[in-house]
N, C-alpha and C positions, 0 to 999 in steps of 0.2 A: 504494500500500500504506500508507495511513495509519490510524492506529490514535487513539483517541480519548484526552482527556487523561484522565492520571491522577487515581484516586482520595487529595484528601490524605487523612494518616492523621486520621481521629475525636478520638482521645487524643495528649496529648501524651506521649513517651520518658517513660520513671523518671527521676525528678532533675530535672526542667523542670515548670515553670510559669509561666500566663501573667499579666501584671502586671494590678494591680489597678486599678481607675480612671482605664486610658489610652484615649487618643479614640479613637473611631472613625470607619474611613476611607471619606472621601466623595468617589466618583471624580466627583461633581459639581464640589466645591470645590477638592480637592487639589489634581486633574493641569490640567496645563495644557501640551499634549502640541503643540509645537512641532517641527516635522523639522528637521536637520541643513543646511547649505546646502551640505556638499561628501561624497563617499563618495570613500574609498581601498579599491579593488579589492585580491584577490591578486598580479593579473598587475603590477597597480603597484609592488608591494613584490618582485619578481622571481622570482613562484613559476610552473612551468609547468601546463599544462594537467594533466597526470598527479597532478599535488598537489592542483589543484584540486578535482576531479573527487571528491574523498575529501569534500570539507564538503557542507551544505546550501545555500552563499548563496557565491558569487563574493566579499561583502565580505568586506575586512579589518579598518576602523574607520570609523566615523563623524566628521564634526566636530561642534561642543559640538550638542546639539539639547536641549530644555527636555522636563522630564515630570516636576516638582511646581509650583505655584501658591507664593504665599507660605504662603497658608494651611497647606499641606502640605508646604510645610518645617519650620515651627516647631513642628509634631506630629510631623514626623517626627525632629528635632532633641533635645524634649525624649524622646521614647521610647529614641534612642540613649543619651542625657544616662543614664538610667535604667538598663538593660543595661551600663553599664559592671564592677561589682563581679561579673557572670558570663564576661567575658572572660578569654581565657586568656593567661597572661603567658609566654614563655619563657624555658629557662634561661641563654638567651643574651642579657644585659642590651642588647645595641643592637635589640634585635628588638622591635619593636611591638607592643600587646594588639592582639588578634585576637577576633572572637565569631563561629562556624560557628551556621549552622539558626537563625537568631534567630528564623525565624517557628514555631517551637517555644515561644517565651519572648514574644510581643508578636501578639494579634491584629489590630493595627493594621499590623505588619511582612506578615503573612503575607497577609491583605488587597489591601495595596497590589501585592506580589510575584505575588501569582496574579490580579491585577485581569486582564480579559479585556478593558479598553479596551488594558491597556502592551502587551499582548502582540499585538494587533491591529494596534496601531502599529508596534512593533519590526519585525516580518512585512512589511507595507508599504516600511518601510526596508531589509529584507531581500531582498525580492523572493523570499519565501520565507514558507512559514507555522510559527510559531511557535507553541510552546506554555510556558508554566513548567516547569524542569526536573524526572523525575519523582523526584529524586533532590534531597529537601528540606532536607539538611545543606549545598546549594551554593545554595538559597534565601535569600537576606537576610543576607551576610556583612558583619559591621562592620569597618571599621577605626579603631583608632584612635590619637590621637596620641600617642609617644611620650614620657613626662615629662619626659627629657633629648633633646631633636632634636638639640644637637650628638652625644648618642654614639651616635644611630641610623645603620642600614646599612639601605637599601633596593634588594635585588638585582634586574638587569635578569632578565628570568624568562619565560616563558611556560607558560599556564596548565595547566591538565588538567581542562580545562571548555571547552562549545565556546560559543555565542555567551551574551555576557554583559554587563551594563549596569554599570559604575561612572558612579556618583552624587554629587555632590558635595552634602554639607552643609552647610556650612559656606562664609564669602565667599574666595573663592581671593585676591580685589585686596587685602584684608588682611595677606596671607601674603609672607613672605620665604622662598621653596622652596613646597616642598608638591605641585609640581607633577605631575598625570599628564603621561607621555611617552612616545614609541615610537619603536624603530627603524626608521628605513623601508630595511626591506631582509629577507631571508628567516631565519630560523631557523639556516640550514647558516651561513650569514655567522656570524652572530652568535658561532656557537660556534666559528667558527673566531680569531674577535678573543679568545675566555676559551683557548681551548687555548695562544695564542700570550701571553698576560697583556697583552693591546693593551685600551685603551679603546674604545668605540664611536667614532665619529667625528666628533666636534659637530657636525657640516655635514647628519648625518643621522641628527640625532634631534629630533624634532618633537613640538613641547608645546603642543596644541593650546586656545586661549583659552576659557575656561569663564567665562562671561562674572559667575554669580553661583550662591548656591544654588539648588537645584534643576534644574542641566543638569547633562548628564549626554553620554557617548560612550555607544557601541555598540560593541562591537570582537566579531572571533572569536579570543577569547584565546589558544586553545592554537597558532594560528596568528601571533601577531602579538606580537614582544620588547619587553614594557613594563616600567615601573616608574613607582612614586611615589616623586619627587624628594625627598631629604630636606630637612626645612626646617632653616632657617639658623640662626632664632631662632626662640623658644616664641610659640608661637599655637594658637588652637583650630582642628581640624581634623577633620574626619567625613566617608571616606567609605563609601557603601553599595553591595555588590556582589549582583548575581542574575544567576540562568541561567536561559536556552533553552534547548530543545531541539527538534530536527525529528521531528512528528509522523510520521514518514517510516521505518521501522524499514530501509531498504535504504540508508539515511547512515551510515556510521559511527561509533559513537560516543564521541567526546571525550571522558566523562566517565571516569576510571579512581579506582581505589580502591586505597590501599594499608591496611591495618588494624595498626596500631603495636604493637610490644613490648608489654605491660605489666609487662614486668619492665625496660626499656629506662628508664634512672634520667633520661634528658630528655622523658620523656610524665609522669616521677612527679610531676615540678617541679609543676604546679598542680592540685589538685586538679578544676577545672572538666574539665579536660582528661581525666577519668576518666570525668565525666557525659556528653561529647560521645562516647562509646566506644559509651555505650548506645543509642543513634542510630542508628550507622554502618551495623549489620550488614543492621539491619533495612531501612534507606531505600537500601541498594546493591540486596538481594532486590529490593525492591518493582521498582525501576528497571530490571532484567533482566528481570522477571518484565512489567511494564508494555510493553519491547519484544518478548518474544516472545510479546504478545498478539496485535501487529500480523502477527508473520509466521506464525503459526498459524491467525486469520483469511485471511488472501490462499492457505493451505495448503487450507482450509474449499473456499475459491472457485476455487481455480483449479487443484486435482491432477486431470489427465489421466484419464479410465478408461483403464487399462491392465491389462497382465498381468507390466508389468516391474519385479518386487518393487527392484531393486535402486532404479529411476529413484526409484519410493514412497519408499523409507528415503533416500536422499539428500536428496531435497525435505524430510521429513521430520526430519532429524536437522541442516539447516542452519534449520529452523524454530527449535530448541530448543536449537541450540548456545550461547547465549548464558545460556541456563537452565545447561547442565551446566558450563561456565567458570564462573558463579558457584557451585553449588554446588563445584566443586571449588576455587577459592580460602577458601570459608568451610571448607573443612575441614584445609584447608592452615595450615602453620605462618605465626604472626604475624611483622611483617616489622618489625627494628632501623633506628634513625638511619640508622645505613652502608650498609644495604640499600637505603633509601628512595633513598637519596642514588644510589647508582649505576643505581636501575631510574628514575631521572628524568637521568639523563644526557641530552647534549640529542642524542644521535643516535638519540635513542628518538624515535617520533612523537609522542608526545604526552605527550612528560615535562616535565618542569618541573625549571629549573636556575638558578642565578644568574649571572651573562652580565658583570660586574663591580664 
């Protein structure tokens, strides 16, 4: 049952534009699309079969594997370099700028992101076929570095996105911290170490060597308790995150959406943060609407001649149930800090929580 990729959108959201006289991207030059030399499975990290069974791909992470050239870091470096002044800052001073949907704001971002070599590759790493996700706000997210890295907090977390590539920009050998890392062990652990106020357990958390810019992991994030290390001392630091997704509408999907206050005085704090609003509603539709194309199709090909109205409207109403859950969250009331916070608790499946 797979379903074809997504249409990006034409135009770019109200409030976005794309920059003026940045390069363009040449998957001649840029990538330079090296594989990983180790895979960490689920079952590695102590998830059983019944967990499994819920993703696209048995992995959990990758080790460091290459996917920019030099050439296509220093483009892709100075375009972040660039995007910084549309990042949003939070009102929580140890919290890092963030930039969501950059390939809204850089056609050289959205390019690289929806290149059909990356994603051909990841697939192969996958043992699984990918596609870029159709839900373009978790396309091309920047991080960036904190101005004060001593009063930064980087919480262990998992994601709410399912497989996804963080990028390094910048030379990790430079850096005093900085580093990505993961738990190796399941989700239920993890939050049993935050309920109990216990640290992870040094012995089992692994920070796998990224040997320079442009390597990159693979992980299936919502799966797998990571974080970026804070660093010690101030350095430059850039990294760039994207998502997959399985062209496969009978996987579940990882991706979730929560749509924030606007009257909620920590969404007021920056005004980019208003701009990224205009986005949101639109690119969650598309993404429901992009999965229940897949099972509406296989509904086309494969409903039974029958006479049993009921079996019809079953087949039928789990075709489109994904259509009526979105529309009924967009008409649903917008969701507070304290909300967010509790429906990403980590006994949720696919929430997102900080872990210490």
């Amino acid at each position: 049952m797979l379903t074809e990729p997504h249409f990006f959108p034409g135009e770019a959201p109200p409030g976005y534009s794309y920059l003026e006289d940045e390069p363009e991207f040449d998957p001649r030059t840029d990538l330079q699309l090296e594989p990983p030399q180790e895979l960490t499975n689920l079952r590695d990290l102590g998830y059983d079969t019944g967990f499994e069974i819920d993703f696209p791909s048995p992995l959990a992470v990758t080790s460091a594997l290459r996917v920019l050239s030099d050439t296509g870091v220093e483009k892709t470096r100075k375009v972040i370099k660039r995007l910084l002044p549309h990042a949003v800052h939070s009102p929580d001073p140890r919290v890092a700028p963030v930039l969501h949907g950059a390939v809204y704001r850089s056609r050289f971002l959205r390019d690289l992101s929806l290149s059909p070599e990356v994603a051909a590759f990841f697939s192969e790493i996958a043992g699984t076929d990918l596609v870029p996700t159709a839900l373009p706000f978790n396309l091309a997210q920047i991080n960036y570095v904190h101005p004060q890295p001593e009063q930064a907090i980087e919480g262990w977390h998992h994601d709410d996105t399912g497989l996804s590539m963080l990028l390094v920009v910048h030379d990790p050998s430079h850096l005093d911290g900085g580093r990505f890392q993961y738990f190796h062990g399941t989700r239920q652990e993890a939050a049993g170490y935050a309920r109990n106020r216990l640290c992870l357990p040094a012995d089992r958390v692994v920070s796998p060597v990224l040997p320079g810019p442009g390597y990159a992991v693979l992980m299936q994030g919502s799966a797998l308790v990571h974080r970026d290390e804070p660093l010690w001392t101030p350095g430059e630091r850039y990294t760039l995150g994207s998502c997959y997704d399985s062209p496969d509408p009978e996987h579940t999907a990882p991706n979730r959406t929560y749509f924030p206050d606007e009257t909620d005085t920590d969404h007021l704090f920056d005004p980019e943060t208003q701009v990224e609003r205009l986005c949101r509603y639109v690119d969650f539709a598309r993404h429901k609407a992009w999965r229940a194309r897949g099972r509406l199709d296989a509904f086309l090909r494969e409903v039974p001649w029958t006479d049993d109205r009921e079996l019809i409207v079953r087949q039928l109403t789990e075709a489109v149930r994904e259509v009526v859950e979105a529309v009924n969250l967009l008409r649903g009331d917008e969701t507070g800090t304290a909300q967010v916070t509790q429906l990403r608790a980590p006994e949720e499946s696919r929430g997102k929580r900080r872990m210490a």
